[in-house]
VEXMI-854625 format. One line per 2 residues: number of its first residue (from 1); their letters; for each residue x, y, z of C-alpha. Coordinates in pm, 1 decimal, decimal comma, padded with zeros to 6 digits. Layout:
REM residues N
NUM) a) X Y Z ~ ... .
This chain:
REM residues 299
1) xx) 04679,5 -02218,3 -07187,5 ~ 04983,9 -02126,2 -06997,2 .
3) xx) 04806,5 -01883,4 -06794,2 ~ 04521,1 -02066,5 -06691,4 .
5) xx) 04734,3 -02376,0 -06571,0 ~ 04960,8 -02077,3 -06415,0 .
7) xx) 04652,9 -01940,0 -06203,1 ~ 04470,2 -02327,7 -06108,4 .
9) xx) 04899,7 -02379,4 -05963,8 ~ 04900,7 -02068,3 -05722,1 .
11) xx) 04506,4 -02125,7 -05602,7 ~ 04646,6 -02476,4 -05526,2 .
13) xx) 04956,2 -02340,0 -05320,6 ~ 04765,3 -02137,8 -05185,4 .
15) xx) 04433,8 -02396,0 -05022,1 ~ 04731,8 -02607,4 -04915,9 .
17) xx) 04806,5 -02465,4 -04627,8 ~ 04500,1 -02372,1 -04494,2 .
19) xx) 04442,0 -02767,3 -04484,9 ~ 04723,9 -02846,2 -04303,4 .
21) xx) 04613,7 -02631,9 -04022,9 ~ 04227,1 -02805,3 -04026,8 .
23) xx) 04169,3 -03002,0 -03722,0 ~ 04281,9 -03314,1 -03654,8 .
25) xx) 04041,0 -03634,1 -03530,8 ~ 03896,9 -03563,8 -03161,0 .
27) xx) 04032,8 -03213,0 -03191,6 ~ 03820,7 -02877,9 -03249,9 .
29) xx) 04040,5 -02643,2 -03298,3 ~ 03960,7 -02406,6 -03003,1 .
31) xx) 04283,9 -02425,6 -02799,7 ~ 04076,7 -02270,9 -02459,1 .
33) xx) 03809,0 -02450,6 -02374,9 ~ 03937,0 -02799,8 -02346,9 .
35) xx) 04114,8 -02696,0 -02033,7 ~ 04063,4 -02832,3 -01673,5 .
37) xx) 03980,3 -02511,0 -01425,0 ~ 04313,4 -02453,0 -01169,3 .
39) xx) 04139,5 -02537,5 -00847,0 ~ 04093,2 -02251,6 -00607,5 .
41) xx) 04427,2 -02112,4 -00410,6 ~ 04355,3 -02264,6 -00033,2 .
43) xx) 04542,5 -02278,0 00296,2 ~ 04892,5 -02439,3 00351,9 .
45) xx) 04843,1 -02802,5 00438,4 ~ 05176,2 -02984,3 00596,0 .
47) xx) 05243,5 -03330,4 00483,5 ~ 05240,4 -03663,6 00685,4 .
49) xx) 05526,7 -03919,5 00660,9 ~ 05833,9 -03678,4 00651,4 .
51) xx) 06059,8 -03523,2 00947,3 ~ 06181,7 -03216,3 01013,0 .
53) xx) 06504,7 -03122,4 01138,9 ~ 06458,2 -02849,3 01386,2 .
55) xx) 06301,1 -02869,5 01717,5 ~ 05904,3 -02991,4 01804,7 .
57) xx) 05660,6 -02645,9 01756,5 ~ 05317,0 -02636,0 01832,8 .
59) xx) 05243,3 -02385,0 01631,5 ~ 05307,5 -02456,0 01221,0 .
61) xx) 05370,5 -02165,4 00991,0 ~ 05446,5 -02195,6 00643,0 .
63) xx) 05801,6 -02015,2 00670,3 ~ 05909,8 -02243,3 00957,3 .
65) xx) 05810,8 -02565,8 00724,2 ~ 06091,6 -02742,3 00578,0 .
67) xx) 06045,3 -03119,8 00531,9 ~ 06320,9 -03375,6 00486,3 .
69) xx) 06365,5 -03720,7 00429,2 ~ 06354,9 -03911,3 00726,3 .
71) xx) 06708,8 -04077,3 00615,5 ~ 06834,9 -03738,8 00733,4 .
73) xx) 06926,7 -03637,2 01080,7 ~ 06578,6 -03488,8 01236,2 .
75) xx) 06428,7 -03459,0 01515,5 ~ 06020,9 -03463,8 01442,7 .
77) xx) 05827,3 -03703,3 01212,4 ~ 05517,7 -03597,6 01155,5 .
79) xx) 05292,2 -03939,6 01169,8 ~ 04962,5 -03811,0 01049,2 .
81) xx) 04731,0 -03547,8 00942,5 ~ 04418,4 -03516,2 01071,7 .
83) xx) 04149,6 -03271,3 01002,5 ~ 03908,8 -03075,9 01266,4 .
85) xx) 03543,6 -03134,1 01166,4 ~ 03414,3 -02764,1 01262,4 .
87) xx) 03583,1 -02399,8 01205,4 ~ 03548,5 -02178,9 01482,4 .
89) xx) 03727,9 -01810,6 01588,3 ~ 04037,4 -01936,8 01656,3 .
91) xx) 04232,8 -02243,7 01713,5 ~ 04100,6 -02506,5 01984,1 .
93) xx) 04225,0 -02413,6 02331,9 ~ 04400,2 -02689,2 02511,2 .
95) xx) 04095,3 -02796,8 02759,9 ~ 03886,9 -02778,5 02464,4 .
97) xx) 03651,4 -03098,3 02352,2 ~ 03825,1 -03032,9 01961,9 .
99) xx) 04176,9 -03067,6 02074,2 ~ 04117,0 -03386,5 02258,4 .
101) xx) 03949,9 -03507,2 02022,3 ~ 04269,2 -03435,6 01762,4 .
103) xx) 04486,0 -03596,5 02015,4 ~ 04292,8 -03917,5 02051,5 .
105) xx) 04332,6 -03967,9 01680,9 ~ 04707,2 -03886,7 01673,7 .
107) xx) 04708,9 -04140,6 01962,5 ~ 04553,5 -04432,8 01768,0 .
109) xx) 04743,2 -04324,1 01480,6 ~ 05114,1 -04255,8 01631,1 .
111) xx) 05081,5 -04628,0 01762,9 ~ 04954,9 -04792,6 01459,5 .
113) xx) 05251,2 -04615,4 01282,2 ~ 05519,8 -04760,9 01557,2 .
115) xx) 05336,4 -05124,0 01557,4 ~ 05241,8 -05065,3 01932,2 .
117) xx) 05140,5 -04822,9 02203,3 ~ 05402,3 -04541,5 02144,2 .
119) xx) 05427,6 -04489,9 02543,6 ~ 05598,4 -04826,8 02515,4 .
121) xx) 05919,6 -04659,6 02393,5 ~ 06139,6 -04360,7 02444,1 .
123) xx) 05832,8 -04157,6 02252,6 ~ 05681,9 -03839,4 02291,3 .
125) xx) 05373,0 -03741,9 02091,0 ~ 05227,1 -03387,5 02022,0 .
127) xx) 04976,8 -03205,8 01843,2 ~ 05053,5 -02921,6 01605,1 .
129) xx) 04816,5 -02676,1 01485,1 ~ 04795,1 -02342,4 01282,8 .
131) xx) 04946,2 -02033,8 01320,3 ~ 04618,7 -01739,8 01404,4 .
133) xx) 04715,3 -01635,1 01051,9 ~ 04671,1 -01969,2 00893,7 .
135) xx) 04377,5 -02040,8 01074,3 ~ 04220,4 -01755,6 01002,4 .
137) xx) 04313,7 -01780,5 00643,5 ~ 04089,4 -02117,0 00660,1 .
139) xx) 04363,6 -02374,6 00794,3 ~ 04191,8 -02628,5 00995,3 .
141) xx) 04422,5 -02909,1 01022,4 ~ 04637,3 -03085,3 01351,1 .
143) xx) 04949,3 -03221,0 01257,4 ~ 05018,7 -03565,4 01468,3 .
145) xx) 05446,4 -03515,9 01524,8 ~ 05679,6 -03814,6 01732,5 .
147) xx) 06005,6 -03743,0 01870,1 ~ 06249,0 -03947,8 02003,6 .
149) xx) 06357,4 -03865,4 02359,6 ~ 06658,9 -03989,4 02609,9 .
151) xx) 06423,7 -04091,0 02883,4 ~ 06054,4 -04047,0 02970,1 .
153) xx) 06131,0 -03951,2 03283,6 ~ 06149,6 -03635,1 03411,3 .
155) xx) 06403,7 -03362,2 03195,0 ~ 06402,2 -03564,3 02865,5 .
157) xx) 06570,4 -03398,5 02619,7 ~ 06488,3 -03489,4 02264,5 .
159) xx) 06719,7 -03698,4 02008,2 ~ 06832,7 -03620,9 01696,8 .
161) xx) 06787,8 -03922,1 01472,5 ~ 06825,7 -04098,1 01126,9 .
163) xx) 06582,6 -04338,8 01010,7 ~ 06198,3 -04330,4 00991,1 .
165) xx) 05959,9 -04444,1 01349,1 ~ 05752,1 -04621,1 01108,5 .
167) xx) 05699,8 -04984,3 01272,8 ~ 06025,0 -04924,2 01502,3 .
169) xx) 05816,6 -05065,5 01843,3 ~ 05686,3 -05424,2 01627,6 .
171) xx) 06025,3 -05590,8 01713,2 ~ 06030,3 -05733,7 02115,5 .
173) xx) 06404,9 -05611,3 02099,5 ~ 06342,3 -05271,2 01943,1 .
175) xx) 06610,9 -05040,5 02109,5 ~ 06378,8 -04760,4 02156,9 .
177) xx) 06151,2 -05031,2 02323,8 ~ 06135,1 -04999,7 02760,3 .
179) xx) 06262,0 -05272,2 02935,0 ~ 06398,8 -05375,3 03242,2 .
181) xx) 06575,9 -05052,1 03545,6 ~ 06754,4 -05012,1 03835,2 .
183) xx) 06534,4 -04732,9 04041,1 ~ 06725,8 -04474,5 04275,2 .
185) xx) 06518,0 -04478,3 04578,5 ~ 06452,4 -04207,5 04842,1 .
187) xx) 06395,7 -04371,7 05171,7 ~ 06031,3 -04383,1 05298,2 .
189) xx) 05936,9 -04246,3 04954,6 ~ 05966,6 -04553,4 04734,8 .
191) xx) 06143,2 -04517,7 04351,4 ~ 06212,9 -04162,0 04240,7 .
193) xx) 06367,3 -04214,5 03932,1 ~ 06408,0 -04515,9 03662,3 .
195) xx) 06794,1 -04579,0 03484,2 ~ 06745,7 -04836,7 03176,4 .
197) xx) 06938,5 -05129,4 03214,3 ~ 06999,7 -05467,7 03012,1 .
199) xx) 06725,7 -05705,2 03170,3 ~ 07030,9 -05951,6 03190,0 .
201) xx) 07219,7 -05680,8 03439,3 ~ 07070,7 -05665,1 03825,6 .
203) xx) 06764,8 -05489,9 03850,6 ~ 06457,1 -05410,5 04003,3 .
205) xx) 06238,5 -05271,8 03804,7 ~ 06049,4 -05339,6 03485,9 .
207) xx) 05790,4 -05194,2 03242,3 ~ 05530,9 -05390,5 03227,3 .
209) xx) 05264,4 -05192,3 02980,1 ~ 05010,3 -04929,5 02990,7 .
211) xx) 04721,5 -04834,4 03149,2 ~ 04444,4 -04622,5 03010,9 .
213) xx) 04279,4 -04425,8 03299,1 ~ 03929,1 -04297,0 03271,9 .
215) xx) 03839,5 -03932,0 03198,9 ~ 03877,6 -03814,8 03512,9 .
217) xx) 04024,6 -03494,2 03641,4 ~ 04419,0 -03478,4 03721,9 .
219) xx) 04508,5 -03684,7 04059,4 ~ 04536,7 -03416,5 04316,6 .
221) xx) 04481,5 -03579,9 04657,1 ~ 04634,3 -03931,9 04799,4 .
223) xx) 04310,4 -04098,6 04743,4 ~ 04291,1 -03995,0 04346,6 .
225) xx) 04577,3 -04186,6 04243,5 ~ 04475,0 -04516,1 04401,8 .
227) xx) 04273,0 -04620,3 04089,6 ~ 04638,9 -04557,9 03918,9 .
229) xx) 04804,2 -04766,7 04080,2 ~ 04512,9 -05030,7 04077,5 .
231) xx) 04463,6 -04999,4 03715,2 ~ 04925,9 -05084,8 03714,7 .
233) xx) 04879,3 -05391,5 03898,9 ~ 04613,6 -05529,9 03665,1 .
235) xx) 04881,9 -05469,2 03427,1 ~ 05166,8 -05609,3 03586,1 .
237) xx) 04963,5 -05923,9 03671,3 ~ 04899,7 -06009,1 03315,5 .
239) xx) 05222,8 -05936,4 03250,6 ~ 05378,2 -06153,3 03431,7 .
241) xx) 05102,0 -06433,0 03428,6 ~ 05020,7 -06382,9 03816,3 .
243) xx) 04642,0 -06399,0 03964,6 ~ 04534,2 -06037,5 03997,2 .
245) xx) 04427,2 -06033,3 04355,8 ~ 04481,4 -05951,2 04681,1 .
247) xx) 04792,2 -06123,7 04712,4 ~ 04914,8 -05942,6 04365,6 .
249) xx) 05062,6 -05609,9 04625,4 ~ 05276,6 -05899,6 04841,3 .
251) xx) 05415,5 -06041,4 04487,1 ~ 05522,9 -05675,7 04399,4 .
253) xx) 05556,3 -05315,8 04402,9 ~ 05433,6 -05105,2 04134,5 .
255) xx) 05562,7 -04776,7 04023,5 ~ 05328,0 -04559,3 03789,3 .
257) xx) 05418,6 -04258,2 03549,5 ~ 05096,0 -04062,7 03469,9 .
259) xx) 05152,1 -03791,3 03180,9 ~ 05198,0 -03450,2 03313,6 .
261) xx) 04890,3 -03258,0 03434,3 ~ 04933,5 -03021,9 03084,8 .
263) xx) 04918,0 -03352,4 02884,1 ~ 04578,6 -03483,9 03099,8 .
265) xx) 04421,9 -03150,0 03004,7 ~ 04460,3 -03222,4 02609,6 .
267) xx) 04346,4 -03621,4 02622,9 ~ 04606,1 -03794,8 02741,6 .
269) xx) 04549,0 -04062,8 02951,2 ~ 04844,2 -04317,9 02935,0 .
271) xx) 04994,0 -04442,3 03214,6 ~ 05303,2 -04586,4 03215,8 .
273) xx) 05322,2 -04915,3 03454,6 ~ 05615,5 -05074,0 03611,5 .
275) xx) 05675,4 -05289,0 03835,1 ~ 05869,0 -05249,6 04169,4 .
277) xx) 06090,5 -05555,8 04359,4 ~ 06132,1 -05377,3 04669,9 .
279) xx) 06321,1 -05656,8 04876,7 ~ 06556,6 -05797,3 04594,8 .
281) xx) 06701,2 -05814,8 04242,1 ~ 06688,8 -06019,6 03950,4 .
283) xx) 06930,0 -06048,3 03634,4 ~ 06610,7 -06154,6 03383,7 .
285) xx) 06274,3 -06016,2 03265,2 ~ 05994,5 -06123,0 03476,1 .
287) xx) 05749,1 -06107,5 03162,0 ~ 05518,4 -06411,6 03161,1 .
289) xx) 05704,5 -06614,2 03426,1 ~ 05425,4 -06665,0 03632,8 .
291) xx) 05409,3 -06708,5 04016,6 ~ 05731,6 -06894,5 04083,5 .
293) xx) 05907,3 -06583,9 03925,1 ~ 05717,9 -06325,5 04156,6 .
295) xx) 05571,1 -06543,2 04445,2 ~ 05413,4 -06418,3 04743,4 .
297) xx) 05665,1 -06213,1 04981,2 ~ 05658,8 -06377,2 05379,6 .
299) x) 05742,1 -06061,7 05493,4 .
């Protein structure tokens, strides 16, 4: 009897663990095929809404990417990502319809992401693309990158900053926002240059918007930058809440600041507008104060 309940024991001990091993609810036992598939390996893709610290690049490789927080001193934060629609040999060429079309988007979206027109600030925006080797690894993004810069006129240099652009232009009193200058003149050439001032300091200048100008070659002759300066003075007028008319060139000057002929080639068409008080100075902004504050000149 002994024996027998001896021998039932051990087959007991020894079913016991093969059903704690049996599977539990939901579960099938096969510890493969429940898996999700990796996706497939693809092309380096940068990320929007970060900076970087060293200098603008046009040309993105993977061992030159190295994205910080925007809280730390940068220079670059990339805005957006965009995506071209088509592949092709290589990457777009400057004058080509793709690369416009990349900077018209980084256009609508740099100013969305400041809360206005980014030319409306000390702002430069650029469009950065693939190395070859990424591209022709499959790459076929445009990276949409704004920089601070000293000035926006002529020898900017670019600022190294702390803080994120997001929404930096919504505030009227935004420092990065243009304002009121005092021009250095050349005489018989009109303004040559622009130096920010407090609007509550003499001046006699002010920015007063921009202007989009048609898709139209780069001005080249006298006679193609007269639709510049006509498109300004539309500007200035509803600026300052003045009849745009013939009368509008004896109320004031205007000074315009086209993007540079490499800039046209690639999209942009954003003209900078001021205006110009040729015969006198004033120690307040002339925005919306109508024509006492910019009447008609005598002479």
């Amino acid at each position: 009897m002994r024996r027998a309940l001896t021998a039932v024991f051990a087959a007991l001990v020894a079913v016991a663990p093969l059903a704690g091993c049996g599977a539990a609810a939901g579960i099938d036992g096969d510890l493969t095929d429940d898996w999700a598939v990796p996706p497939p390996a693809g092309p380096f893709v940068p990320a929007a809404g970060v900076c970087q610290v060293a200098d603008f690049t046009d040309v993105v490789t993977l061992a030159a990417y190295e994205p910080v927080e925007c809280a730390v001193a940068h220079r670059v934060e990339t805005v957006h990502v965009g995506v071209f629609r088509a592949g092709r040999g290589g990457p777009p060429a400057a004058d080509s319809a793709e690369l416009r079309s990349a900077f018209a988007d980084c256009d609508a979206q740099a100013s969305g992401y400041v809360g206005d027109d980014w030319r409306a600030g000390r702002l430069r925006l650029a469009v950065a693309l693939p190395s070859p080797v990424g591209w022709a690894s499959g790459a076929r993004w445009y990276r949409c990158d704004l920089v601070e810069v000293d000035t926006v006129e002529a020898g900017a240099k670019v600022v190294s900053r702390t803080g994120s652009l997001r929404d930096t232009l919504k505030a009227p009193a935004s420092p990065l926002r243009l304002g009121c200058h005092r021009t250095a003149a050349d005489a018989g050439r009109g303004p040559q240059a622009l130096v920010p001032v407090a609007c509550g300091t003499r001046h006699d200048a002010e920015f007063v918007g921009v202007w989009k100008a048609p898709d139209k070659p780069y001005p080249a002759r006298d006679a193609d930058w007269i639709p510049l300066y006509a498109g300004c003075r539309s500007v200035l007028a509803r600026y300052v809440g003045v009849p745009d008319d013939d009368d509008l060139r004896f109320r004031s000057g205007v000074v315009v600041r086209p993007p540079g002929a490499g800039r046209w080639r690639v999209g942009d068409r954003g003209v900078r507008c001021y205006l110009w008080l040729s015969d006198r100075t004033v120690t307040a902004s002339l925005r919306g104060a109508g024509p006492a504050g910019l009447p008609v000149r005598t002479k």
